[in-house]
C-alpha beads as a LAMMPS data file, in Angstrom:
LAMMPS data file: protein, C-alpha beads

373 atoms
372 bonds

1 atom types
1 bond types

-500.0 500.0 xlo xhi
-500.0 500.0 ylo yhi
-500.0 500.0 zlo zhi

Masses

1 110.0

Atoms # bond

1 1 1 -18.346 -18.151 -9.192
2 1 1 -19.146 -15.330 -6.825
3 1 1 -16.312 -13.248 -4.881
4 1 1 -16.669 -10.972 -2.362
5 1 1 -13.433 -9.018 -1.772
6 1 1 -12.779 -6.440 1.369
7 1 1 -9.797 -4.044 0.241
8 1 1 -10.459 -0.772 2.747
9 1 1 -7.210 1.478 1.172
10 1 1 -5.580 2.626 -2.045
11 1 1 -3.176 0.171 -2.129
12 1 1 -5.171 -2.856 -1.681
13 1 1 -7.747 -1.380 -4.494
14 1 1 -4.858 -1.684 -7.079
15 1 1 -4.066 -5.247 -6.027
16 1 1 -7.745 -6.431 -5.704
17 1 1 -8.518 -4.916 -9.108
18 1 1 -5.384 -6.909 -10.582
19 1 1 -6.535 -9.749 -8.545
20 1 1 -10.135 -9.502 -10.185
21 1 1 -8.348 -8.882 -13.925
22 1 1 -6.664 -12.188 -13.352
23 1 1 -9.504 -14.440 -11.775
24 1 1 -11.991 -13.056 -14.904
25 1 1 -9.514 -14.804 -17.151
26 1 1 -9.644 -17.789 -14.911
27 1 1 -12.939 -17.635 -14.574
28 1 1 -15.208 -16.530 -16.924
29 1 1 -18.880 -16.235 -15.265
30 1 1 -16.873 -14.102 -12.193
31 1 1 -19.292 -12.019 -10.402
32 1 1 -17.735 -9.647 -7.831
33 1 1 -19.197 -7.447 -5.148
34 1 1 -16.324 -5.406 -3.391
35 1 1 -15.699 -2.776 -0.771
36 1 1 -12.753 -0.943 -2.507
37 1 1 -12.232 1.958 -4.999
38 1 1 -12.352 3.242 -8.288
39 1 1 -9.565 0.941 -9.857
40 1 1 -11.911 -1.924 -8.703
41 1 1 -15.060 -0.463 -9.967
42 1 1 -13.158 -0.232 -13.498
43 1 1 -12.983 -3.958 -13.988
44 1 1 -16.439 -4.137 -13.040
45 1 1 -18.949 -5.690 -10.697
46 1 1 -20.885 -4.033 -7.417
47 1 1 -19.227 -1.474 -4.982
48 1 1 -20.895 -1.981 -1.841
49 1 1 -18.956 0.939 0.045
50 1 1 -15.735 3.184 -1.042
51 1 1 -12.463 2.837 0.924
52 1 1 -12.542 6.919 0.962
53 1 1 -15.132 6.207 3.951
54 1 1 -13.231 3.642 5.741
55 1 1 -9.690 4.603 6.084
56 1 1 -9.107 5.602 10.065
57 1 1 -5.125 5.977 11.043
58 1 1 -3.954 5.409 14.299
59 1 1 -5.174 4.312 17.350
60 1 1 -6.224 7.667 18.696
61 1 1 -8.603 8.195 15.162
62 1 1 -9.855 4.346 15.255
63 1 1 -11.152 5.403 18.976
64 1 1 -12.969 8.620 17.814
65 1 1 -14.808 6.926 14.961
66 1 1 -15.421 3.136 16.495
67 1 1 -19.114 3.964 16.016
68 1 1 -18.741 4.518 12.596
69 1 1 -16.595 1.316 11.931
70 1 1 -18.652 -0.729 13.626
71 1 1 -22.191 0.237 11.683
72 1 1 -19.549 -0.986 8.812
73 1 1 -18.892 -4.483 9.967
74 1 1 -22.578 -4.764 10.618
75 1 1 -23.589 -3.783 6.740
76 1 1 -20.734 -5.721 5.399
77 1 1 -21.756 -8.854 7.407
78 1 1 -25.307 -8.297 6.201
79 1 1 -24.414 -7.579 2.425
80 1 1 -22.590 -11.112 2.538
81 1 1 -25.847 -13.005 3.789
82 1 1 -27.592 -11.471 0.782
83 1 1 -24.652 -12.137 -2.060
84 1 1 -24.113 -15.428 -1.013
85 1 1 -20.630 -15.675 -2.446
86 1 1 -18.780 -18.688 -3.157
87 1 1 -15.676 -17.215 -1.529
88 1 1 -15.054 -14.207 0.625
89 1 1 -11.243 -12.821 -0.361
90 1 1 -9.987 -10.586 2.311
91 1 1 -6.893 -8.087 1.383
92 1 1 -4.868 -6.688 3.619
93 1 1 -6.941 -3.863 6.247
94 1 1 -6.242 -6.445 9.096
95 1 1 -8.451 -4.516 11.707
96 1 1 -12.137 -4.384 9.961
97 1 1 -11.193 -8.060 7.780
98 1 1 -10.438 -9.934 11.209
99 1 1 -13.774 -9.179 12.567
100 1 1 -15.510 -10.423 9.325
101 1 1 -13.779 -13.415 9.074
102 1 1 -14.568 -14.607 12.253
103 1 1 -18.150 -14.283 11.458
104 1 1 -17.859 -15.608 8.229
105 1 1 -16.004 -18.444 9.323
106 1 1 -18.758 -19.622 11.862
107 1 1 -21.472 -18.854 9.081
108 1 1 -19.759 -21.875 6.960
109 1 1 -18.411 -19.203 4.046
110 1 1 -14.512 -20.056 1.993
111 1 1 -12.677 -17.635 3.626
112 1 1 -9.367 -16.363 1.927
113 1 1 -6.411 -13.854 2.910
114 1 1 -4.474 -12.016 -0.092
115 1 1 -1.895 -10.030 1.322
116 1 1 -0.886 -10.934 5.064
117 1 1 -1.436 -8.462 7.656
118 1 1 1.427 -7.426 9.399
119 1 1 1.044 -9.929 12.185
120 1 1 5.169 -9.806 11.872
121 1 1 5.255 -6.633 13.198
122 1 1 2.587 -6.720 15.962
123 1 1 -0.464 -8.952 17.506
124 1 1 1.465 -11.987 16.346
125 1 1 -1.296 -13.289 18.294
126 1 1 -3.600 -13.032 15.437
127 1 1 -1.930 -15.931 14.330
128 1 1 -4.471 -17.736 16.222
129 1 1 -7.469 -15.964 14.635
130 1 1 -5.828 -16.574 11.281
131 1 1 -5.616 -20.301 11.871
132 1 1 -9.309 -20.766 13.158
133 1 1 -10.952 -17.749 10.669
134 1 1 -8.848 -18.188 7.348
135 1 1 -8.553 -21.421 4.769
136 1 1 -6.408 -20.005 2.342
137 1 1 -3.746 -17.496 2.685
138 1 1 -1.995 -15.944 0.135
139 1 1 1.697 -13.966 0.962
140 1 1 3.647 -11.596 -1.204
141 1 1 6.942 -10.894 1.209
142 1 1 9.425 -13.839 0.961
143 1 1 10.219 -13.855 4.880
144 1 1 6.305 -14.291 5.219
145 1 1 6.229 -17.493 4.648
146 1 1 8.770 -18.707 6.834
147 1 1 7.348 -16.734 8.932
148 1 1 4.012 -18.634 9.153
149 1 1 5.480 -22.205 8.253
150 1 1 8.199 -22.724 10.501
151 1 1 7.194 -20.337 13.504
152 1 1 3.423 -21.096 13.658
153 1 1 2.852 -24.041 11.362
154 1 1 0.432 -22.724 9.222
155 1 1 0.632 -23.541 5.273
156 1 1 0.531 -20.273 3.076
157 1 1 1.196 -19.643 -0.343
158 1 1 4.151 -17.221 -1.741
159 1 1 2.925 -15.377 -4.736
160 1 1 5.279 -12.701 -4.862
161 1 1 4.445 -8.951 -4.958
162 1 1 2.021 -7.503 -7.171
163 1 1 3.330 -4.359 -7.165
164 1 1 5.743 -5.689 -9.765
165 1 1 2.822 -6.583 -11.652
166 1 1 1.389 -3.412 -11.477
167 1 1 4.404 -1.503 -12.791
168 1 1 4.850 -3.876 -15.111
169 1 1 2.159 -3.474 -16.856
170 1 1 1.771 0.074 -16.995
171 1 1 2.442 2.332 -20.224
172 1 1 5.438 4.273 -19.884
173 1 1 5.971 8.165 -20.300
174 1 1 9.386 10.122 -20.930
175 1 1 10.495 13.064 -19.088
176 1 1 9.851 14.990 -21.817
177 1 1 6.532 13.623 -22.016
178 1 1 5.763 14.015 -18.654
179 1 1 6.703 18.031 -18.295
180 1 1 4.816 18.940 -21.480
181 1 1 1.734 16.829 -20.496
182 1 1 1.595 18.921 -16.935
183 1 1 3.394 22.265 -18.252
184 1 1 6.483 21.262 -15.753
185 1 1 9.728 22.961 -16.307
186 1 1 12.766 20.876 -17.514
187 1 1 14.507 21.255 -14.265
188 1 1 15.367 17.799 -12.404
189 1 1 11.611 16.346 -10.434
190 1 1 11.733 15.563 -6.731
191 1 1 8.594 13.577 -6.077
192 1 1 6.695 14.324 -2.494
193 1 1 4.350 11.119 -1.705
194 1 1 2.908 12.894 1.612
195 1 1 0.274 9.923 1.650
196 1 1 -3.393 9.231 0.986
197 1 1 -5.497 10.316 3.777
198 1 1 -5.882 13.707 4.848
199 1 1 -4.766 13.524 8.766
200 1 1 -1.154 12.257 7.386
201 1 1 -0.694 14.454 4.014
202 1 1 -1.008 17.290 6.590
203 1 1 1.565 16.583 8.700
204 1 1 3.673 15.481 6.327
205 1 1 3.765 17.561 3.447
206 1 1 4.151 21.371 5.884
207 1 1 7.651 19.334 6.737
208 1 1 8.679 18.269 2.865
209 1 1 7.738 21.578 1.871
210 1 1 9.513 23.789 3.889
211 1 1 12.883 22.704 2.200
212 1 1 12.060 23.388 -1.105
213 1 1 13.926 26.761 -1.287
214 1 1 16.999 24.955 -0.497
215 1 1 16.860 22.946 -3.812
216 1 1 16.135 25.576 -7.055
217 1 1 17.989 23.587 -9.391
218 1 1 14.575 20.975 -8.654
219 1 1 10.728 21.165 -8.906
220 1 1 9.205 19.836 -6.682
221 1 1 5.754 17.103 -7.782
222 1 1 3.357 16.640 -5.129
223 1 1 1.397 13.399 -5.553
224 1 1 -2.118 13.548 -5.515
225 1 1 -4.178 10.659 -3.637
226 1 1 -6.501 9.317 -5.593
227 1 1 -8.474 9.411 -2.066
228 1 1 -8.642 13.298 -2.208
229 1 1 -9.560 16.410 -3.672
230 1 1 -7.106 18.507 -5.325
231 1 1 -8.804 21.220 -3.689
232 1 1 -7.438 19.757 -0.419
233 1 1 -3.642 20.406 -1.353
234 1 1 -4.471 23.807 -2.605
235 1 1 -3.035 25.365 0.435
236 1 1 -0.136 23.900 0.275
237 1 1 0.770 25.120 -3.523
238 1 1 2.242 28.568 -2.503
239 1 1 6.176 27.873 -3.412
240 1 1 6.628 28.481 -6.934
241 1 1 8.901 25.840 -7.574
242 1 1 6.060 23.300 -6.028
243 1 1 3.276 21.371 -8.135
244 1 1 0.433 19.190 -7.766
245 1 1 -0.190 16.055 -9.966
246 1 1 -3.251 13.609 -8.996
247 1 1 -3.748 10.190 -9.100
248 1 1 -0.584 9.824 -11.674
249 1 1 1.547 8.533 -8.942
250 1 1 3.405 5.513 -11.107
251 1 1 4.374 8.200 -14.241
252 1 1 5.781 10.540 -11.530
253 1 1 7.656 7.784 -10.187
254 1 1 9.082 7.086 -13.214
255 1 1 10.696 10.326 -13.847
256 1 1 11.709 11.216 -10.817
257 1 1 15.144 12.002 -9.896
258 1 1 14.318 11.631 -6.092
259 1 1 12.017 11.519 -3.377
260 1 1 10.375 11.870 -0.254
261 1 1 7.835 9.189 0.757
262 1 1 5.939 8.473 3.811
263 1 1 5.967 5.039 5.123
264 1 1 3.717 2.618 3.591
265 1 1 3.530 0.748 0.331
266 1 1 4.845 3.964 -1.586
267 1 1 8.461 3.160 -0.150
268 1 1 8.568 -0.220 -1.978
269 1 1 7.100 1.463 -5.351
270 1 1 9.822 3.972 -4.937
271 1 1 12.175 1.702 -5.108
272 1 1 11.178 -0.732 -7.381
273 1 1 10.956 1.961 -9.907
274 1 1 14.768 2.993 -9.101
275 1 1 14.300 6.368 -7.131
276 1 1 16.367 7.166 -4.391
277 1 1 14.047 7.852 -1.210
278 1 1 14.022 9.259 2.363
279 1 1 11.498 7.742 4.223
280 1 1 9.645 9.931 6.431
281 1 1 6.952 9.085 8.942
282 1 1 5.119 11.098 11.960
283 1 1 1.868 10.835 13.401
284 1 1 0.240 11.775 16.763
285 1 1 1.909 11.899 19.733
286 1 1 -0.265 9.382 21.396
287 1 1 -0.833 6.833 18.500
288 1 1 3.286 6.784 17.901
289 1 1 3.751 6.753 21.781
290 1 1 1.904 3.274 21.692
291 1 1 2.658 2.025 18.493
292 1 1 6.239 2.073 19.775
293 1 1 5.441 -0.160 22.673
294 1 1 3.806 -3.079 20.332
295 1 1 5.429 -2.845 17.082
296 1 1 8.939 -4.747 17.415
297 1 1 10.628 -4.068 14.043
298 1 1 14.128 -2.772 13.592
299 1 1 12.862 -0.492 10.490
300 1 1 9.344 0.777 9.567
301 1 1 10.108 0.868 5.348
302 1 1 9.115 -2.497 3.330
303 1 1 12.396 -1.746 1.590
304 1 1 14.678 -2.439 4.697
305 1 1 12.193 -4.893 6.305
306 1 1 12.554 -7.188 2.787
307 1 1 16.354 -6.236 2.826
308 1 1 17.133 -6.697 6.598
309 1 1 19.138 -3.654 6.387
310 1 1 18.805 0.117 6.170
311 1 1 18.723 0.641 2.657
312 1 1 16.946 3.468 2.674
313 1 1 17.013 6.050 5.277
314 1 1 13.770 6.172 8.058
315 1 1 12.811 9.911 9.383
316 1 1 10.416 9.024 12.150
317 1 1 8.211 11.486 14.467
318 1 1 11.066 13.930 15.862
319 1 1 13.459 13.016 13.725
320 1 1 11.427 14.247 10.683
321 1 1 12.142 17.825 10.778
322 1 1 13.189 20.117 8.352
323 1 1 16.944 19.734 9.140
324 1 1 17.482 16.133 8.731
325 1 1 14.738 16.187 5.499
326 1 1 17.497 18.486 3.861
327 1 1 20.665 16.613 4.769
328 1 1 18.650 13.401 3.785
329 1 1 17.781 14.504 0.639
330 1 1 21.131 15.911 -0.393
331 1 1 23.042 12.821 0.386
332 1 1 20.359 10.679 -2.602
333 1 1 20.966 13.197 -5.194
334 1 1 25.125 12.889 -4.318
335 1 1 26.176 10.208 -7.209
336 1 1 27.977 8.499 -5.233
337 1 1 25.606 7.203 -2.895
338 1 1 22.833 6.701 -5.199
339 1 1 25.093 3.957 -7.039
340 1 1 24.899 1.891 -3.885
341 1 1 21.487 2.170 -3.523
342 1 1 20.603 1.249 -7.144
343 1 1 22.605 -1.858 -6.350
344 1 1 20.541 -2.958 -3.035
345 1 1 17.562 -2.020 -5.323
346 1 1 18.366 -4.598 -7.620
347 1 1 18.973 -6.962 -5.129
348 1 1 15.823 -5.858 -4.056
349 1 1 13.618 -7.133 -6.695
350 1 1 15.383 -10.519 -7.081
351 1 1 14.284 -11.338 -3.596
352 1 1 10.482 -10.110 -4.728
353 1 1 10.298 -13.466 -6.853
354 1 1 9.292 -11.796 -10.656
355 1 1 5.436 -10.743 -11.980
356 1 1 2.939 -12.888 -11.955
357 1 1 1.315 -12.362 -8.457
358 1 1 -1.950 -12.150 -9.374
359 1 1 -2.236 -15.000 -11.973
360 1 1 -0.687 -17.097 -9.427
361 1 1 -3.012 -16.027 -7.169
362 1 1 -5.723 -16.179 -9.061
363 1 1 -5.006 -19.870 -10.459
364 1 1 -4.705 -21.128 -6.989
365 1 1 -7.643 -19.459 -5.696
366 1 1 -10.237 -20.641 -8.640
367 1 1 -8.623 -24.193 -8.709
368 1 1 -9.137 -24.153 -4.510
369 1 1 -12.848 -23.288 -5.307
370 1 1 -13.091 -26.841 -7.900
371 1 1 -15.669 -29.775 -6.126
372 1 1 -12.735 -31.958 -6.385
373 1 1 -10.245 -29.691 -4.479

Bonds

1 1 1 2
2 1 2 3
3 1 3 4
4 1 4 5
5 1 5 6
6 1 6 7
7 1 7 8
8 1 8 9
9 1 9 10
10 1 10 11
11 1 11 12
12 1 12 13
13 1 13 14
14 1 14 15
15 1 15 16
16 1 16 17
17 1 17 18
18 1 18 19
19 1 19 20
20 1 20 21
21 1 21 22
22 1 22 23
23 1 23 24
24 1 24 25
25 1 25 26
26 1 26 27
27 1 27 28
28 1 28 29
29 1 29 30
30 1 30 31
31 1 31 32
32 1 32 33
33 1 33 34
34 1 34 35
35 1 35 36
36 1 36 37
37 1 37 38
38 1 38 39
39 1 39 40
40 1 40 41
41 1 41 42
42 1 42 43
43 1 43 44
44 1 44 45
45 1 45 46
46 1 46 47
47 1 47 48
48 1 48 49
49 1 49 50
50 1 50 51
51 1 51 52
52 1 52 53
53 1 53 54
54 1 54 55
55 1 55 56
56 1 56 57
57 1 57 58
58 1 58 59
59 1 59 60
60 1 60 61
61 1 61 62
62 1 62 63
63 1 63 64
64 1 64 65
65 1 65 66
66 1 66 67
67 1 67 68
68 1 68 69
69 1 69 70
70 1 70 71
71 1 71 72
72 1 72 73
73 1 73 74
74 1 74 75
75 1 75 76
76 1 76 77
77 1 77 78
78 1 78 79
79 1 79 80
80 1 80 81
81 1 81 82
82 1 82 83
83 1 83 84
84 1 84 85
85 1 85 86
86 1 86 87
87 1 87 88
88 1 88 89
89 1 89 90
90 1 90 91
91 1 91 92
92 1 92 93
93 1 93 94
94 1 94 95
95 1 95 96
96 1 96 97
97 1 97 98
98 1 98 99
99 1 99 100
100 1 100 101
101 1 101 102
102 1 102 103
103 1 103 104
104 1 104 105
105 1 105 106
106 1 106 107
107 1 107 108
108 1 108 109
109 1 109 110
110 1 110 111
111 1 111 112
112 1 112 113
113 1 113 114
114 1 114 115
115 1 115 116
116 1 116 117
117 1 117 118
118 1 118 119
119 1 119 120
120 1 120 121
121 1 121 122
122 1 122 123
123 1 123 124
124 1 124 125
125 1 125 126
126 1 126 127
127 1 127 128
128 1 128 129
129 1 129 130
130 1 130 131
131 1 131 132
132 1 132 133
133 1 133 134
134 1 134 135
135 1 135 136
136 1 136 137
137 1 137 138
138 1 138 139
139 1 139 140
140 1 140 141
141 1 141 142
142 1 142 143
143 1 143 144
144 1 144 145
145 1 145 146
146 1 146 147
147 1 147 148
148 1 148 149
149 1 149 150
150 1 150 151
151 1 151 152
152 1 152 153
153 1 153 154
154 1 154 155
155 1 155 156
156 1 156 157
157 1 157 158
158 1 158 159
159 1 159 160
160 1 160 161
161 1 161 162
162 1 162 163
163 1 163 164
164 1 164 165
165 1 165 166
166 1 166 167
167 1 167 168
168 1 168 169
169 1 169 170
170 1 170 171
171 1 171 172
172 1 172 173
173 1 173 174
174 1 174 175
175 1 175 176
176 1 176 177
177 1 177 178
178 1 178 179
179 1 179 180
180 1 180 181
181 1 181 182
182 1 182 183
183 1 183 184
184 1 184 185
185 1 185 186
186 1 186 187
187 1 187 188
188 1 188 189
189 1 189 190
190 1 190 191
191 1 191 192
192 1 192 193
193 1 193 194
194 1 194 195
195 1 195 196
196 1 196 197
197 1 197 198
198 1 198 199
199 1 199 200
200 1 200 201
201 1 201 202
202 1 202 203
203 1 203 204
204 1 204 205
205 1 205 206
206 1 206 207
207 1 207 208
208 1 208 209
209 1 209 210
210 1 210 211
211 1 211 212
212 1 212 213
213 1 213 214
214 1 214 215
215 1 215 216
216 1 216 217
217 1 217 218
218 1 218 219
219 1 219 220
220 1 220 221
221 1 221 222
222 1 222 223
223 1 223 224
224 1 224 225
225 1 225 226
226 1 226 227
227 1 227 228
228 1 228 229
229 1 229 230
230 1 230 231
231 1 231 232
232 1 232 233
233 1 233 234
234 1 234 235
235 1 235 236
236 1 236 237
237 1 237 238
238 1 238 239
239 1 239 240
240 1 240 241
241 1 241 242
242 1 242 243
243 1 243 244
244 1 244 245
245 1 245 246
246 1 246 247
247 1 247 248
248 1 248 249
249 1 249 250
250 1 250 251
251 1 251 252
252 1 252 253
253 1 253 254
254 1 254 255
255 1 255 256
256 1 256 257
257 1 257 258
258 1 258 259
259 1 259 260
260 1 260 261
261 1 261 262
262 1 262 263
263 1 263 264
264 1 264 265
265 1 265 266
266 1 266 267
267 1 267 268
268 1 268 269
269 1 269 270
270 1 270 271
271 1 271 272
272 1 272 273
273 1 273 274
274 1 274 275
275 1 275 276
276 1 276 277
277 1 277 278
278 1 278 279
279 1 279 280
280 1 280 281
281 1 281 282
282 1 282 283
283 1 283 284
284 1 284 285
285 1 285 286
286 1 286 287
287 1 287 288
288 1 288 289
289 1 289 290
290 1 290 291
291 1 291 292
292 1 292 293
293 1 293 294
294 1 294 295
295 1 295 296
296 1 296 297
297 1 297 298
298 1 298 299
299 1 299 300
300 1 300 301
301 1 301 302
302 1 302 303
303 1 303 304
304 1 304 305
305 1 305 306
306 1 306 307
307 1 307 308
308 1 308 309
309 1 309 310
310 1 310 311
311 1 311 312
312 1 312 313
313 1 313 314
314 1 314 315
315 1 315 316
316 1 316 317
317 1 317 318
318 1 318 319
319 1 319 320
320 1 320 321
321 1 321 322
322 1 322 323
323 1 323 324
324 1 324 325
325 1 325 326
326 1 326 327
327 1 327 328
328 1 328 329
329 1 329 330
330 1 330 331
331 1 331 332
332 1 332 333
333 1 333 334
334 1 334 335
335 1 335 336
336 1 336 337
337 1 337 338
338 1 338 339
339 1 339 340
340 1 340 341
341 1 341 342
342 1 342 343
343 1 343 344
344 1 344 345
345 1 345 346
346 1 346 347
347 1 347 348
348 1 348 349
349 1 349 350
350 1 350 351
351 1 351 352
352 1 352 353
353 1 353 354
354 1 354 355
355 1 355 356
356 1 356 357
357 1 357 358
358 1 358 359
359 1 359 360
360 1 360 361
361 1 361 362
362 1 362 363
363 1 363 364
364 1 364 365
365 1 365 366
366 1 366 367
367 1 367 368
368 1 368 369
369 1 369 370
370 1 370 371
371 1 371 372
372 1 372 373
């Protein structure tokens, strides 16, 4: 068979290039041809264009480059025409996928959805593209699916989350391990996750960093996107208790004491590999201004959406300052209060449903593909 996937970030790189892992074994004369990233590239096939050059934030950013996105949708849609796959698999990056799938739809192509967008938190009215565009969709949040069954009446499939896959199968470091490998100190690690693309990292990381003088018992790990240059954080190395480590973002994780994450997918890694966290999120004025007109969520973390509860505690736009980042950070590394949150953690992961996401999802996918299905 012949798969097209559409990941446009880091996040849906890792899960397509599990995805692809599992359907090879499934399937073994796969072809792929892919807009993703490097983890994709590794398992092999064509890379048609790099996420790097996709990845606008915000509606402000989305404006400024439109031109740019949509010379995109028109190379993607005439890549497809040439590859003639026997599936197109869409994952997550709602905005540029939507507009392909409608096209693809009309042009007769198997259209499938791994990872839901957000349709929860705003344009439930997607629903309606979803339902016309998409033939197969494939959820990893357990309210998702009641989400789409009983409110909309449209059929999905849970899978859980890959992102216990992915940990799962990683090879684990010690602490020990860890320092010598990047000449780190023994001191306790506080990981900074300021993000992946360069408009949010600077925002975020001037705010994380300006408290690290308040905490000289810690060093401080910046995590490097795999999106950037280290070059790029250079700047912001000047503390002497501050370091930079790139594209290792799982092993920091794992020895981490605590940590400061902005809101995305790295809040539910950060948890599931037992860190206590302080979300933290600001962007532009104007983009935040709007997004807090359409987006009708009580929290903005995956951890307290899953939980329906403030697990973990949300910095957003003014409250993100300095002052609160200190507090907020003091209270995780108090023992007391990280013992409760290693107990909504493991609740946590029960409600995730276990490993296996991408086998299941590649199973159901391949055997969807079968003359006889």
């Amino acid at each position: 068979m012949k798969y097209y996937l559409i990941a446009g970030e880091a996040s849906g790189d890792l899960h397509a290039s599990n995805l692809m892992k599992a359907l090879k074994k499934e399937d073994a004369q796969a072809e792929f041809r892919f807009w993703g990233g490097d983890l994709m590239q590794e398992v092999g096939g064509e890379l048609v264009k790099h996420y790097r050059d996709l990845a606008f934030m915000g509606f402000v950013e989305v404006l400024f480059n439109l031109k740019t996105i949509l010379k995109n949708i028109k190379l993607c849609k005439k890549d497809i025409e040439a590859y003639q796959p026997d599936v197109l698999i869409f994952v997550d990056y709602p905005g540029f996928n939507f507009r392909i799938a409608e096209w693809a739809k009309q042009k007769g192509y198997t259209t499938h959805y791994y990872i839901s967008p957000q349709i929860w938190a705003w344009k439930e009215n997607r629903i309606k593209a979803i339902k016309r565009d998409i033939d197969e969709m494939f959820v990893i949040l357990p309210f998702e699916k009641e989400f789409y069954e009983k409110k909309h009446n449209f059929p999905v499939n849970f899978v859980g989350h890959p992102l216990l896959d992915a940990i799962h199968d990683r090879d684990e470091i010690s602490f020990e391990d860890f320092t010598k490998k990047y000449q780190l100190s023994n001191k306790p690690i506080i990981a900074l996750l300021p993000g992946s693309r360069k408009q949010e990292i600077s925002k975020m990381l001037s705010t994380m960093l300006a408290i690290t003088k308040d905490f000289s018992e810690y060093q401080f790990v910046i995590a490097g996107a795999p999106s950037q240059d280290t070059s790029f954080y250079e700047p912001f190395l000047k503390k002497s208790n501050v370091f930079l480590i790139m594209n290792k973002t799982y092993d920091l994780l794992s020895v981490s004491t605590a940590a400061l994450v902005t809101s995305g997918t790295a809040t539910l890694e950060t948890a599931l590999f037992n860190v206590p966290e302080v979300v933290c999120y600001k962007g532009s004025k104007i983009s935040y201004e709007i997004a807090k007109r359409v987006i009708k969520l009580d929290y903005i973390s995956l951890v307290n959406l899953i939980m329906d509860k403030e697990v973990v505690k949300e910095l957003i736009q003014d409250e993100f300052n300095t002052s609160n980042v200190k507090a907020e950070l003091r209270k995780i590394l108090d023992p007391s209060h990280r013992e409760q949150l290693f107990k909504n953690y493991r609740v946590l992961k029960d409600k995730l449903g276990g490993v296996g996401a991408s086998e299941h999802t590649a199973k159901m996918i391949y055997k969807k593909l079968q003359p006889n299905e």
